[in-house]
N, C-alpha and C positions, 0 to 999 in steps of 0.2 A: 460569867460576866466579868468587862474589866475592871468593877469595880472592888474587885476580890485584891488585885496585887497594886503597888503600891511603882508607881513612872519612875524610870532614870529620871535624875536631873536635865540630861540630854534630850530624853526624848518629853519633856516640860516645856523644855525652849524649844525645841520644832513646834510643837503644839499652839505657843504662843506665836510663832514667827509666820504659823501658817495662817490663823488669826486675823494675822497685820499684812498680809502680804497675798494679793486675789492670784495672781502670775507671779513665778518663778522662774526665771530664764538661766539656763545653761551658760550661756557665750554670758552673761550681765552678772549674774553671781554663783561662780561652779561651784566653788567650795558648799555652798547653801545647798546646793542643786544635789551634790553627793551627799551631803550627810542626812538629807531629807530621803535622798534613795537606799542607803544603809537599812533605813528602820521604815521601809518604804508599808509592809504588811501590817507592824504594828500600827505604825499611824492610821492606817487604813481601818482596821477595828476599831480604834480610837473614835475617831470620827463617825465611823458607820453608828455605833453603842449607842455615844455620847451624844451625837446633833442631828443623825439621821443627813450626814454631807457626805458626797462621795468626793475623794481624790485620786484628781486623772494624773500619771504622769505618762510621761512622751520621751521619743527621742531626746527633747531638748528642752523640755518643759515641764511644770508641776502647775496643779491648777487644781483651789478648795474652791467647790461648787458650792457659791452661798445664795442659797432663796432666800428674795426678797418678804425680811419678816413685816409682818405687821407695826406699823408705828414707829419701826424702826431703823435711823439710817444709815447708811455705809459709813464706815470709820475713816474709812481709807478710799473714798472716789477714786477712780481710776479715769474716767470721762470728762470732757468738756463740755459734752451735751448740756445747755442751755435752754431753750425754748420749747414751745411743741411741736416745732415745723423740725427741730433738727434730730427728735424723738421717731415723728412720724418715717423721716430718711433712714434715719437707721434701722428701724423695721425693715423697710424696703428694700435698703441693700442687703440686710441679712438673710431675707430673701430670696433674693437674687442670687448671693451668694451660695443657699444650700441647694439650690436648683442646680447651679453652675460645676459643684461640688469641691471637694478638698484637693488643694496643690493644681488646680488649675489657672491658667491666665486669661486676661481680658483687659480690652483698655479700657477705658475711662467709657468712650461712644457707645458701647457694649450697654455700660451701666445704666446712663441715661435715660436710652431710651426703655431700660426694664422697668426703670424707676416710675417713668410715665405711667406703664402698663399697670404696676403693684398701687399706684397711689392712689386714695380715696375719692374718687371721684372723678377718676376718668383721666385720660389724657390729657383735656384741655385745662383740669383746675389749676395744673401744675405749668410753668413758664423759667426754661432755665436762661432766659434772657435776664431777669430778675436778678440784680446783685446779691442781695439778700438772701434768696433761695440758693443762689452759688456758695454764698458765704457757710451758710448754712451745711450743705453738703461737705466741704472740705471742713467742719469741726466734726463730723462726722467719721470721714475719713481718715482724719490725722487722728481720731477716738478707735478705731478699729485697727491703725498701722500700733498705737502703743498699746491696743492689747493684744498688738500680734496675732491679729485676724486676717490681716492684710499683710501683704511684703510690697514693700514702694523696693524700687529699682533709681534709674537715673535721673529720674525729672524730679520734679517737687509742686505737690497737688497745690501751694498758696497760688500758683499764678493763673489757675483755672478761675481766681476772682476777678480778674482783671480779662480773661482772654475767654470769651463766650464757644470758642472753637477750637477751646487748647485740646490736647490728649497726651494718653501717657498709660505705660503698664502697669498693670498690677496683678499680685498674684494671691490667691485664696491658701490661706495656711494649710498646717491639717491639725490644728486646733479645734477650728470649727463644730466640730461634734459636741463638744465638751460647753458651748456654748447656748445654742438651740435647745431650749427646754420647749421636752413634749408633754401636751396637755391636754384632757377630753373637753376642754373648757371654749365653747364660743367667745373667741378673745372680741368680739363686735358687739357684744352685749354691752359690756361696760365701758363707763367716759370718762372715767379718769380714776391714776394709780391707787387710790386708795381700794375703790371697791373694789380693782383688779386683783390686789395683795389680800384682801378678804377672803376671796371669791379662792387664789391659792395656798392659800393656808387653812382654809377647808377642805380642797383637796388631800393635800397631808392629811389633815385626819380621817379623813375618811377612807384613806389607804394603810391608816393603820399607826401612824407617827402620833407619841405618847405626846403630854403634857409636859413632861419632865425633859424632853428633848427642846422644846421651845424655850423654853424658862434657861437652860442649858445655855441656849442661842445667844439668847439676848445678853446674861450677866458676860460672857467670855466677850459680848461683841462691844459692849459699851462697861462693863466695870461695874455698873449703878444701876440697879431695875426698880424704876417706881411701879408699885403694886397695881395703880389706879390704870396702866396698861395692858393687866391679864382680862383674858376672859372670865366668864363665871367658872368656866370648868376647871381653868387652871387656878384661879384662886382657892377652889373647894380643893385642888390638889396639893397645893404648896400647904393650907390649911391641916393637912392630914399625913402630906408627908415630907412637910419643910426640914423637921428635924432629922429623918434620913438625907434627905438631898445635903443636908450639911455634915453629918458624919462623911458619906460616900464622898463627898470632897474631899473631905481632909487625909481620909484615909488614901487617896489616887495622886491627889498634888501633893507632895510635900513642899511643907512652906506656903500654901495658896489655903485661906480661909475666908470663909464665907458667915457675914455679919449680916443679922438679921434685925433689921427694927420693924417700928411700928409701922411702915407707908412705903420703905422701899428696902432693897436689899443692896448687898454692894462685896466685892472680892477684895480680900485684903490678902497682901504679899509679904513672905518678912524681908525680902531684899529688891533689890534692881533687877530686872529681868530683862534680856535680848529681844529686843523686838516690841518693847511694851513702853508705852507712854505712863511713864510714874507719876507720883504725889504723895508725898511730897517729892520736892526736887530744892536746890539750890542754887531758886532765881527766882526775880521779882514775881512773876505771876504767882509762884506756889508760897511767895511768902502773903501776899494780897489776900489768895482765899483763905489760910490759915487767919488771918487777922477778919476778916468779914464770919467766916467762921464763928472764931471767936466771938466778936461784936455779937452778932445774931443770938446766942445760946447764953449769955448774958441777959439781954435784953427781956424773953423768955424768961427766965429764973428771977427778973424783979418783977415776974407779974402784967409783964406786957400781952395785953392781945394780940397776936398776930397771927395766929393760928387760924384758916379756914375753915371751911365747914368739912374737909375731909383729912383735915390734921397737918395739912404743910403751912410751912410759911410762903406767903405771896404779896408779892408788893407789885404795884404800879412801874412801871419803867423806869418814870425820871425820880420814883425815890431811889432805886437799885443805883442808879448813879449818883443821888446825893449820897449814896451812902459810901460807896468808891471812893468817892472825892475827899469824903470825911477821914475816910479810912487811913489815905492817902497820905491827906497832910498829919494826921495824929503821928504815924511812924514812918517818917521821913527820913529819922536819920536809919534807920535799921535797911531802908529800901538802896538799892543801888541808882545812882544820880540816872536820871531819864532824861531827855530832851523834846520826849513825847508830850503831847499836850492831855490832860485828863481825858479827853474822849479817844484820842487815840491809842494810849494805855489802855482805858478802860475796853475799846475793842478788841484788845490782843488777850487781856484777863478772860474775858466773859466767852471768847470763843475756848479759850482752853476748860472752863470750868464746863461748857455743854458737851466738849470731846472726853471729858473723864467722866460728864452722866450726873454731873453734882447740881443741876440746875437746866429746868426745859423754857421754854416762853413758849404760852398760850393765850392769845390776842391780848398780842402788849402787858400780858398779866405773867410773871417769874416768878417760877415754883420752884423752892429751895427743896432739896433730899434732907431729910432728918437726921442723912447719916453726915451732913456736913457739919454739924456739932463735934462729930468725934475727933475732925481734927483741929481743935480748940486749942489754943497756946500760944506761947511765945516767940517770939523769933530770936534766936539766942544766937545763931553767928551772923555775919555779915559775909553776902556770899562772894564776895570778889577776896578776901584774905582768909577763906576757912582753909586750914593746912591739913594736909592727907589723913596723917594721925588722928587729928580733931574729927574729921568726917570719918573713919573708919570708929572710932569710940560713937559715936552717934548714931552712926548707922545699926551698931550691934544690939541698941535700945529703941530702933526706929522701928514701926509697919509702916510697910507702903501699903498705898491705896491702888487699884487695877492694876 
């Protein structure tokens, strides 16, 4: 097993970089593209061992095939996809498209009228007279040319909004394979993604993909795993063999450690890593949560209730922002001057604190991670005048968080 020998530094950061990055293009970052094809079999093992993903590379591409987990959402969207009409197209054209096959052409008029034929309910439900449904189609479209499913040539699909009779070519990658996942699953049984992603992550196990592979999934894909998102099985796993799953990391990553509290789990770093959204960092948001942080774990130790009935802290929404605001003005001078208004700060805070996994919202109710105590303290430089020297002595005393 890889768990036996112990990763380059190098091949840590592809690791990570593949993580953060669903496509890999050639002609958009070669340097990437080669060092990723250097250590092209190790990664491959890696991957296979470690999350049960397989990585395809191509002529002129690299691509970590990530099944959609349970509960859990893309770090890094690649899509515009919006609604369920533009969910439902995309079906259709991908359709269309594996019918049609890889590196073939077809115009626009080709698609349409497949589109008719593939859509639920017949030809007449669907109406490309309908702006809307146009609209719809070209986010679709322009989601399939950026993940290089599609190749546009000389037109440009916006003006098919405007032009109910426009046309234009396009050509089918050969990507495509690496896209289509096959499945013995009646995809017409179920009404929406969640029992779908149920329904396939049943399948993994039942094909044989451990416990320890999902758990794997999710801390590398968000940083933060609250416990209250395993299954029974895997909590009876982590229960029995959490303290392995933590040696075997430390021993594979160096530098990469894995903290275990009471409700959730969380990967801790001892430095900056290529491709990785940190925490701390130096700037206002990562000084914000440090300080709420703090506040919280405080609060807590005089004896506050706030604990729910399954050990996290959870507040109501509009305290989570009195509490911002509080926070706010307490350490004003320590903060860099903003011209943000508190809610618009406060939206830029709170979406980074749910991209690091340190806080979810469930119906308007904000569930704090227990491990955001740990980063409690003070804010000791001022990020706009910390000098090289100063941040290199700090850093040598610092863990990062994911």
């Amino acid at each position: 097993m890889i768990s036996e020998e112990a990763l380059s530094e190098e091949i840590q950061t592809l690791v990570f970089l593949l993580w953060s990055e669903e496509w890999i293009y050639r002609d958009q970052k070669p340097e990437l593209f080669f060092r990723i094809r250097s250590y092209e079999n190790k990664l491959k093992t890696i991957f296979r061992e470690w999350f049960h993903y397989p990585i395809y590379i191509g002529d002129g591409y690299v691509r970590l095939i990530k099944h959609p987990e349970r509960k859990v959402l893309d770090p890094n969207p690649t899509h515009s996809l919006k609604y369920q009409m533009d969910y439902v197209l995309y079906a259709c054209t991908l359709a269309f498209m594996e019918e049609k096959g890889e590196d073939q052409q077809f115009v626009l008029r080709e698609l349409l009228e497949s589109i008719k034929a593939y859509y639920p309910g017949g030809p007449d439900a669907i109406s490309w007279s309908d702006h809307g449904v146009r609209t719809s189609l070209i986010r679709v479209i322009k989601t399939l040319e950026q993940e290089r499913l599609l190749l546009m040539f000389d037109r440009a699909i916006e003006q098919f909004r405007d032009k109910e009779d426009y046309d234009l070519l396009m050509q089918i990658s050969n990507g495509l394979r690496h896209v289509i996942r096959h499945t013995r699953l009646s995809l017409s049984e179920y009404s929406d993604k969640v029992s779908l992603r149920e329904a396939l992550h049943q399948e993994e196990i039942d094909d044989g993909k451990i416990c320890e592979q999902q758990i794997w999934r999710r801390l590398f894909a968000q940083g933060c795993l609250f416990l209250t998102e395993l299954s029974q099985d895997e909590v009876a796993y982590i229960e029995r063999h959490g303290l392995h799953m933590q040696q075997k990391l430390e021993e594979v990553f160096q530098g990469v450690y894995l903290e275990r509290y009471a409700s959730t789990w969380i990967l801790i770093h001892d430095k900056a890593r290529e491709g990785k959204t940190i925490y701390p960092a130096y700037n206002t948001h990562s000084h914000v949560i440090t300080v709420i942080g703090t506040h919280l774990r405080n609060r807590l130790e005089l004896g506050e209730q706030w604990l729910n009935h399954r050990g996290y802290v959870a507040l109501p929404s509009i305290d989570v922002f009195n509490l911002f605001v509080s926070v706010r003005r307490e350490n004003q001078e320590h903060l860099a001057k903003s011209n943000l208004s508190d809610r618009a700060l406060w939206e830029e805070v709170s979406n980074y604190m749910k991209r690091l996994g340190l806080v979810k919202v469930v119906n308007d109710e904000w569930i704090f991670s227990d491990a955001l105590g740990r980063v409690a303290g003070g804010i000791v430089e001022e990020e706009e005048s910390i000098k090289e020297e100063t941040k290199r002595e700090v850093e040598a005393y610092q863990n990062w968080l994911f």
